[in-house]
The first five atom37 places (N, CA, C, CB, O) and aatype in JSON, in Angstrom:
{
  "aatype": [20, 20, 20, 20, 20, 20, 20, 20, 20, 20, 20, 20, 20, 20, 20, 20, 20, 20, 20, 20, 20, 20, 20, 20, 20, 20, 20, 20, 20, 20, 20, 20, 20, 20, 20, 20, 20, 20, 20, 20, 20, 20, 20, 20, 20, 20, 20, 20, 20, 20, 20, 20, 20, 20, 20, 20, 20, 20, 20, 20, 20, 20, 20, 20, 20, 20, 20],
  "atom_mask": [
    [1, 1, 1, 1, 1],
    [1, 1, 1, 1, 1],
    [1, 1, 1, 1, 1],
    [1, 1, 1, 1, 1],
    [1, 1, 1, 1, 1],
    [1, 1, 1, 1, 1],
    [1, 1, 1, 1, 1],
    [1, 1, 1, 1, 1],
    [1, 1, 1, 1, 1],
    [1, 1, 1, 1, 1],
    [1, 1, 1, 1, 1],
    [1, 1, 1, 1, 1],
    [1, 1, 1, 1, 1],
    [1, 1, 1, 1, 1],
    [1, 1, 1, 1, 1],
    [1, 1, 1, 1, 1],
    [1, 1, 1, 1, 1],
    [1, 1, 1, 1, 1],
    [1, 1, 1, 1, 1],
    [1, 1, 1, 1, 1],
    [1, 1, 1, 1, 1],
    [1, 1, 1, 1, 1],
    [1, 1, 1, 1, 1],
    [1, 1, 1, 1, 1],
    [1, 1, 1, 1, 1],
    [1, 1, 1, 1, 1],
    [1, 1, 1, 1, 1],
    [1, 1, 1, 1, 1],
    [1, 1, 1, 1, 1],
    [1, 1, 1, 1, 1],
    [1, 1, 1, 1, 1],
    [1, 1, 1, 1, 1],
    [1, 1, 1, 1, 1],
    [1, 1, 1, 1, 1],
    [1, 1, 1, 1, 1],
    [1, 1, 1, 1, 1],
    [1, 1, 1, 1, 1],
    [1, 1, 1, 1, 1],
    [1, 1, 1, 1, 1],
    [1, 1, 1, 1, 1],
    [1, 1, 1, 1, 1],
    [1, 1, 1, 1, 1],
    [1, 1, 1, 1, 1],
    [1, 1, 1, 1, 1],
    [1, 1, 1, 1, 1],
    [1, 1, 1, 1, 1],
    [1, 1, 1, 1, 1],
    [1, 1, 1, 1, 1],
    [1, 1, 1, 1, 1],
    [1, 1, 1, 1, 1],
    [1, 1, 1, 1, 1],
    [1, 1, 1, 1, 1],
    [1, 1, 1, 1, 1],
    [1, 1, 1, 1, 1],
    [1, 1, 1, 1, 1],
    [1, 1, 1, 1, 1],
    [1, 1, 1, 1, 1],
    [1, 1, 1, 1, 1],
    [1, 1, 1, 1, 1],
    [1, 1, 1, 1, 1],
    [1, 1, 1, 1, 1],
    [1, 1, 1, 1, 1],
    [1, 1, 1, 1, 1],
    [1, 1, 1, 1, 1],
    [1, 1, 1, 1, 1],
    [1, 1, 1, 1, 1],
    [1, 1, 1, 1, 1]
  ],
  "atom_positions": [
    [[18.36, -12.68, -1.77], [18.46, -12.45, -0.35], [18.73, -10.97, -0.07], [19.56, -13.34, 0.26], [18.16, -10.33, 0.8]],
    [[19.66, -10.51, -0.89], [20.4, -8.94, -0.74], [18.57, -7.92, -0.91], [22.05, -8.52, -2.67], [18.42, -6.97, -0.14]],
    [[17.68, -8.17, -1.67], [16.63, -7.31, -2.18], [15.61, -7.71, -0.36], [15.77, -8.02, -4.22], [15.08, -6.86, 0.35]],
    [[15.65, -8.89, -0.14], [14.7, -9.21, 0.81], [15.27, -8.12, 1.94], [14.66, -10.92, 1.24], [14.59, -7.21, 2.42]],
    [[16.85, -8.45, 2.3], [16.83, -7.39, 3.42], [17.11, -5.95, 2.89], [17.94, -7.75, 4.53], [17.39, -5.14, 3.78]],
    [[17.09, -5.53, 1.73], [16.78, -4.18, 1.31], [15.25, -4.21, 1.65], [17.16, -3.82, -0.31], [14.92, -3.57, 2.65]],
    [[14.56, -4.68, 1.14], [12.79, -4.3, 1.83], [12.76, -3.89, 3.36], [11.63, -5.87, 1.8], [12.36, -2.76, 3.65]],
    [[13.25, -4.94, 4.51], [13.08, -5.15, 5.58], [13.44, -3.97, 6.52], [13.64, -6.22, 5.76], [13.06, -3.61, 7.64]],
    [[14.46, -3.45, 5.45], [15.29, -2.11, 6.44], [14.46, -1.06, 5.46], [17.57, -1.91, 6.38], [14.5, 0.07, 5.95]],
    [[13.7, -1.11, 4.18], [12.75, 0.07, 3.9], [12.13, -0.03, 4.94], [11.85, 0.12, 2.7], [12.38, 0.85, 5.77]],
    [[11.18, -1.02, 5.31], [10.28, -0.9, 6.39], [10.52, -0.56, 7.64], [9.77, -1.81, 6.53], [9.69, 0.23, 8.1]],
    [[11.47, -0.91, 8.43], [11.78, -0.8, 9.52], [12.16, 0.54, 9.59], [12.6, -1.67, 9.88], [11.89, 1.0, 10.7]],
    [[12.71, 1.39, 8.78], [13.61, 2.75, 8.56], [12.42, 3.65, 8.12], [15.0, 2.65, 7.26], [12.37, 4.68, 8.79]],
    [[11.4, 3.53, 7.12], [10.35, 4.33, 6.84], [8.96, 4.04, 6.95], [10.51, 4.65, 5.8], [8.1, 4.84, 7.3]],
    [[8.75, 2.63, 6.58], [7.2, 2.82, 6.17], [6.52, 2.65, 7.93], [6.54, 1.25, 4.75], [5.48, 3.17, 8.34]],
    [[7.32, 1.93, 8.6], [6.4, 1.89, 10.22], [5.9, 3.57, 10.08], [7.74, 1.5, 12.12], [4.71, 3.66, 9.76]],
    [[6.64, 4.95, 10.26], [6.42, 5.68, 10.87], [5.31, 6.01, 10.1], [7.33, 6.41, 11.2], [4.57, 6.61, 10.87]],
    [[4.66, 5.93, 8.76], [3.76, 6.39, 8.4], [2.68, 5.9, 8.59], [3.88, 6.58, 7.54], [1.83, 6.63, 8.06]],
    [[2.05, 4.67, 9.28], [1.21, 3.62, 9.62], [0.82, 4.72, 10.55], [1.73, 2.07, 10.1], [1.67, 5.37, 11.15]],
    [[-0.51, 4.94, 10.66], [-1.61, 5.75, 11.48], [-1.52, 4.99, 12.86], [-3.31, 5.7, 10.74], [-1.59, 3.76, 12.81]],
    [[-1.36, 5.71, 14.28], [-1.38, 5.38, 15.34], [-2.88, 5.01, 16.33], [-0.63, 6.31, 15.67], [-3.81, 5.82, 16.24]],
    [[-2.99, 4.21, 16.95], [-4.15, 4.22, 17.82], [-5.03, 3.01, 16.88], [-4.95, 5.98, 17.99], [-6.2, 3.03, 17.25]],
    [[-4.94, 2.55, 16.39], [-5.84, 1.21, 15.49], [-5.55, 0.31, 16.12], [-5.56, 0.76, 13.94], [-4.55, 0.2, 16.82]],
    [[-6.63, -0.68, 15.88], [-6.42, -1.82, 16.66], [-5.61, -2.96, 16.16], [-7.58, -2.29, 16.97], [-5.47, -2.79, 14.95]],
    [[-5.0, -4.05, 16.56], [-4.31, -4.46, 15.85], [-3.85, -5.25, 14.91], [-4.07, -4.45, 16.16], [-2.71, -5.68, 14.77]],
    [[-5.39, -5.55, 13.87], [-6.12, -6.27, 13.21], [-6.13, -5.18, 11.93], [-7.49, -6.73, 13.99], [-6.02, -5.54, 10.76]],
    [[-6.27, -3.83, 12.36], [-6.61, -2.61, 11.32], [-5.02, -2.33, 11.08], [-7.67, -1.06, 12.04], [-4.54, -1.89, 10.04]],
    [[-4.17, -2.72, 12.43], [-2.47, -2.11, 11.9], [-2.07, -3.01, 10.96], [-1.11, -2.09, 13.15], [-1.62, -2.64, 9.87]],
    [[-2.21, -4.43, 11.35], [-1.82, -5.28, 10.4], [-1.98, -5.27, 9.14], [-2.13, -6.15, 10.62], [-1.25, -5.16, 8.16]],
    [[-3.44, -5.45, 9.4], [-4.32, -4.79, 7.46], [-2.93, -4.11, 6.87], [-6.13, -2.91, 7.56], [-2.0, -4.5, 6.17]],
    [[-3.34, -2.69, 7.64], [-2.39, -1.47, 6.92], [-0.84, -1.87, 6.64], [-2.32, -0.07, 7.97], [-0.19, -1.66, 5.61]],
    [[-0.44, -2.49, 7.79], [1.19, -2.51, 7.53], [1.21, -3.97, 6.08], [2.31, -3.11, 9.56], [2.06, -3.87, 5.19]],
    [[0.47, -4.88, 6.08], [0.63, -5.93, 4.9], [0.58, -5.29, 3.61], [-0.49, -7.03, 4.9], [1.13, -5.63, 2.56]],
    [[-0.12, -4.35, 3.84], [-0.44, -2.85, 2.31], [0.41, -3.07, 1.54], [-0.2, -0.98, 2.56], [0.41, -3.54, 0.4]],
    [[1.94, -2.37, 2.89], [3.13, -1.92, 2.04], [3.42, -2.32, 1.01], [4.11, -2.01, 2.46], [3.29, -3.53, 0.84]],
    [[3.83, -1.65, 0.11], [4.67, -2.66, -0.9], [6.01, -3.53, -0.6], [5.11, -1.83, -2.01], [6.34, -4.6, -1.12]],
    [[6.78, -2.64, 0.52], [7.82, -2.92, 0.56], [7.31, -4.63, 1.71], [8.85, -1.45, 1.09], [8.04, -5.61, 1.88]],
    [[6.27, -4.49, 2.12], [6.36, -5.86, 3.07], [5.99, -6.89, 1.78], [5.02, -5.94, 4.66], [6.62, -7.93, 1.62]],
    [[4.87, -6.47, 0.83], [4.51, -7.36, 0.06], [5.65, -8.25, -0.81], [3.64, -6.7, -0.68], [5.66, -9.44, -1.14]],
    [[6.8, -6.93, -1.09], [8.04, -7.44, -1.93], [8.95, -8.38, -1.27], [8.92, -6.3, -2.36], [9.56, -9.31, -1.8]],
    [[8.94, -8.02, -0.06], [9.85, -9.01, 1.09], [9.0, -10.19, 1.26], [10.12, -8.27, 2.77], [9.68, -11.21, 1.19]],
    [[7.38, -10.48, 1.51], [7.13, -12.09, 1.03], [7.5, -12.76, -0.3], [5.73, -12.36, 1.03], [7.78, -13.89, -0.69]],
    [[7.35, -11.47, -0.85], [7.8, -12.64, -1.84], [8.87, -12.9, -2.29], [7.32, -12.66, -2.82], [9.06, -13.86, -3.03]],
    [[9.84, -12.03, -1.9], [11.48, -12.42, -2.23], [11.69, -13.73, -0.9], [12.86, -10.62, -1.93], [12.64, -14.47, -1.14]],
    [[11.12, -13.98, 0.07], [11.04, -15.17, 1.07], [10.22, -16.05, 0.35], [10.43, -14.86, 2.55], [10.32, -17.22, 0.72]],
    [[9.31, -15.78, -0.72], [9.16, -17.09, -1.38], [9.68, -17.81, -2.55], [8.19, -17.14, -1.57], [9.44, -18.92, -3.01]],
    [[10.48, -16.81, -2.89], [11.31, -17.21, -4.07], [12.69, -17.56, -3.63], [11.37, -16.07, -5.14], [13.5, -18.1, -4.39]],
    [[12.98, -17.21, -2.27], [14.04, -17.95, -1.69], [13.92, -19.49, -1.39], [14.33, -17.31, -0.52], [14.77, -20.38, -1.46]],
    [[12.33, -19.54, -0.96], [11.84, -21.39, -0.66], [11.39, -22.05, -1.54], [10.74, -21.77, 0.28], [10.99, -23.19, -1.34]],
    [[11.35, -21.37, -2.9], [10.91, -21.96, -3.75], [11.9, -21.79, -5.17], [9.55, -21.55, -3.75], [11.31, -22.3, -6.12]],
    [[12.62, -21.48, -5.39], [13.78, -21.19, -6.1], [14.19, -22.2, -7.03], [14.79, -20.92, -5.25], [13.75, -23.35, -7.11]],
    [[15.15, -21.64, -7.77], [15.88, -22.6, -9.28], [16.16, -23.42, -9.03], [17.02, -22.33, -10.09], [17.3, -23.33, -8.57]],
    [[15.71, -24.62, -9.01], [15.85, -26.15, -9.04], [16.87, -26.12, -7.74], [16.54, -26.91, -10.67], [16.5, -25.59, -6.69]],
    [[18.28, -26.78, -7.89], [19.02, -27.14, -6.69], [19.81, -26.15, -5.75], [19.91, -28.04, -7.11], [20.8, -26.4, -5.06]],
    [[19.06, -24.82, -5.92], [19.56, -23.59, -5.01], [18.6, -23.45, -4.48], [20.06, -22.3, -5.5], [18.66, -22.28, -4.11]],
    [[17.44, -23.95, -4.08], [16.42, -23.59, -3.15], [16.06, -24.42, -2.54], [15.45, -23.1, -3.52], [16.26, -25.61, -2.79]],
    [[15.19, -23.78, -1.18], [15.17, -25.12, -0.06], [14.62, -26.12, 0.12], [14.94, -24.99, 0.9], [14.72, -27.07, 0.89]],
    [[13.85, -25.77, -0.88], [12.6, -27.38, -0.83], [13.71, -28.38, -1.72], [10.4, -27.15, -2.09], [13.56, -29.6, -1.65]],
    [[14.48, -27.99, -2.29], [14.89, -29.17, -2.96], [16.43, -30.14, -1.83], [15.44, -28.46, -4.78], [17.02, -31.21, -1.95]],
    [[16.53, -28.71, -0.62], [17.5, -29.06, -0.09], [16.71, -29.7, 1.12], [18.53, -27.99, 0.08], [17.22, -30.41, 1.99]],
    [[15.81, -29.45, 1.06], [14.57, -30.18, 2.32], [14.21, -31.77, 1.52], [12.56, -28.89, 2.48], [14.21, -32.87, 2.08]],
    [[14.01, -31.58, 0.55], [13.84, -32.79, 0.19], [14.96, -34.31, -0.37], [13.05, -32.36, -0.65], [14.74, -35.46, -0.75]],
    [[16.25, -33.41, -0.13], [17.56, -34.12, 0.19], [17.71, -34.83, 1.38], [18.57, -33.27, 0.21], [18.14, -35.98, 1.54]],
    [[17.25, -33.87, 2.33], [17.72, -34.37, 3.63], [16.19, -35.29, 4.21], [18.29, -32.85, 4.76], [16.33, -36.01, 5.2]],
    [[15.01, -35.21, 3.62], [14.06, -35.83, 3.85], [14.42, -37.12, 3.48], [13.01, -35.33, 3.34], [14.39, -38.06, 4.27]],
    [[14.77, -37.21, 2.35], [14.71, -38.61, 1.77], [15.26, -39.76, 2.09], [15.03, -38.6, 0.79], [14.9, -40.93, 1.95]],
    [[16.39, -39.13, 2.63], [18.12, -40.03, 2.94], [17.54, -41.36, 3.93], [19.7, -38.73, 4.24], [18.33, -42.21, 4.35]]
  ]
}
């Protein structure tokens, strides 16, 4: 969790300002998904939902599904 919002505040703090202005917002997106730092933050959000057996949420989703 601590690395996901280390990415979130790279991005928010640096990589927006370097994203080229005036694109449409199909070409910003493109560009901003680039980042590394956004790419590292999906996937630290998927290793949060998908995680070590009974510390992650599908298994805590599938607790409360079942009952």
């Amino acid at each position: 969790m601590a690395l996901m919002i280390d990415m979130i505040v790279a991005v928010l703090t640096d990589s927006l300002s370097t994203l080229p202005k005036g694109f449409s917002t199909l070409a910003w997106l493109d560009d901003f998904l680039y980042l590394p730092e956004v790419l590292y933050a999906l996937f630290f959000f998927w290793l949060i939902c998908s995680g070590p057996g009974k510390f992650s949420v599908d298994y805590w989703l599938a607790g409360k599904l079942l009952r």
